[in-house]
C-alpha positions in Angstrom: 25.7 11.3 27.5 22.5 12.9 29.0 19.3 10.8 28.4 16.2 12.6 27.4 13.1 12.0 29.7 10.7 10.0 27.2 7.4 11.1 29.6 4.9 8.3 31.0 3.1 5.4 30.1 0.0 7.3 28.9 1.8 9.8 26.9 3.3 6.5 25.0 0.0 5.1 24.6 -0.8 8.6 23.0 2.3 8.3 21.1 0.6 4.9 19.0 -0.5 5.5 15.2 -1.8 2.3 14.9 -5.3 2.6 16.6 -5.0 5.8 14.1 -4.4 4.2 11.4 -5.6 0.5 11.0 -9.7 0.7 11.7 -10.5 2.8 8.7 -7.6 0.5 6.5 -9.7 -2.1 7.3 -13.4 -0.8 7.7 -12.9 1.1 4.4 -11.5 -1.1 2.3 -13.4 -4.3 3.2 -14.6 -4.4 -0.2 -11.5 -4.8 -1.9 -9.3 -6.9 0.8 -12.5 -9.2 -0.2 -12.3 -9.3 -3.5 -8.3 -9.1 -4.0 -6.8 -12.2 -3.1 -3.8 -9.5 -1.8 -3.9 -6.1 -1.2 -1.3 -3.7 -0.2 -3.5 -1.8 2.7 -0.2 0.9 2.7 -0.2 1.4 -0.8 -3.6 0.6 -2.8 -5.8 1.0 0.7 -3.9 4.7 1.7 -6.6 7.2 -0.9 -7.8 10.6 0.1 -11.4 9.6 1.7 -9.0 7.8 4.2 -6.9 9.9 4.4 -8.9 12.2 5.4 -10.3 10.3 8.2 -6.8 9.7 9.3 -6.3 13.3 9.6 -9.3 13.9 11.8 -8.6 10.8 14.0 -5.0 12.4 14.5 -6.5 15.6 15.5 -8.4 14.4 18.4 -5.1 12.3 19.6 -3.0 15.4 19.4 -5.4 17.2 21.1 -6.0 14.8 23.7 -2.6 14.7 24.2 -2.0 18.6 24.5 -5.0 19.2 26.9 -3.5 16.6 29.4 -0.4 18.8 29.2 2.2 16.6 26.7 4.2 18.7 24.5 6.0 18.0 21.5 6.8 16.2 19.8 3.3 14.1 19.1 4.5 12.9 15.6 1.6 13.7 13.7 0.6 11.1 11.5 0.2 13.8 7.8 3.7 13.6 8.5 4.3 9.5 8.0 2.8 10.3 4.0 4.0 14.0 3.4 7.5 14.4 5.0 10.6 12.1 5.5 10.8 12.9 8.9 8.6 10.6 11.3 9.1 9.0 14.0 10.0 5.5 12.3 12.6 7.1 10.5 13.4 8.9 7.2 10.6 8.3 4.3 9.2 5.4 6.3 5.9 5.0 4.4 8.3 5.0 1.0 10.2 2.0 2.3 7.1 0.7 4.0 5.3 0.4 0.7 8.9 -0.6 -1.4 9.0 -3.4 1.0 6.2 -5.2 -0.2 5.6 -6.5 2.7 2.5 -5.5 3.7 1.4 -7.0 -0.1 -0.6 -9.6 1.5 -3.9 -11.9 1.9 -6.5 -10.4 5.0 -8.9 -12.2 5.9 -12.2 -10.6 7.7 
């Protein structure tokens, strides 16, 4: 079996949703994580404004990546909510928010 090359350090780094994902989860639904004594940032905290910001935040990573020379694939995050095929896995964000396990108390 041939192992695929996975790239460097910095192209994993570029790889990572999470910076991505979880400062407008939390800085735009600090209102609500207040107020709810739990709140399911994947499911409840996911609407379009945030979305949207998502999208843009996603742009710059791809394009960060692709002007320091990193191809494909960069995972873009639209495709977490709006395909089945991510890089966690078939319909991750279905079974992510089925789990329930993100249904929980934050505290700022």
């Amino acid at each position: 079996m041939r192992s695929r090359r996975s790239g460097d350090a910095l192209s994993g780094a570029l790889m990572n949703a999470g910076p991505i994902i979880h400062p407008p989860f939390i800085l735009m639904n600090a209102g609500p994580i207040e107020h709810f004594e739990q709140w399911d940032i994947h499911n409840e905290g996911t609407q379009s404004s945030i979305r949207r910001v998502h999208t843009a935040l996603d742009n710059e990573r791809i394009a960060i990546r692709e002007a320091l020379g990193y191809g494909a694939p960069h995972f873009p995050l639209v495709d977490h909510y709006e395909t089945s095929n991510w890089m966690y896995g078939n319909l991750a964000h279905d079974k992510l928010v089925g789990s329930g396990d993100w249904h929980e108390h934050l505290d700022l």
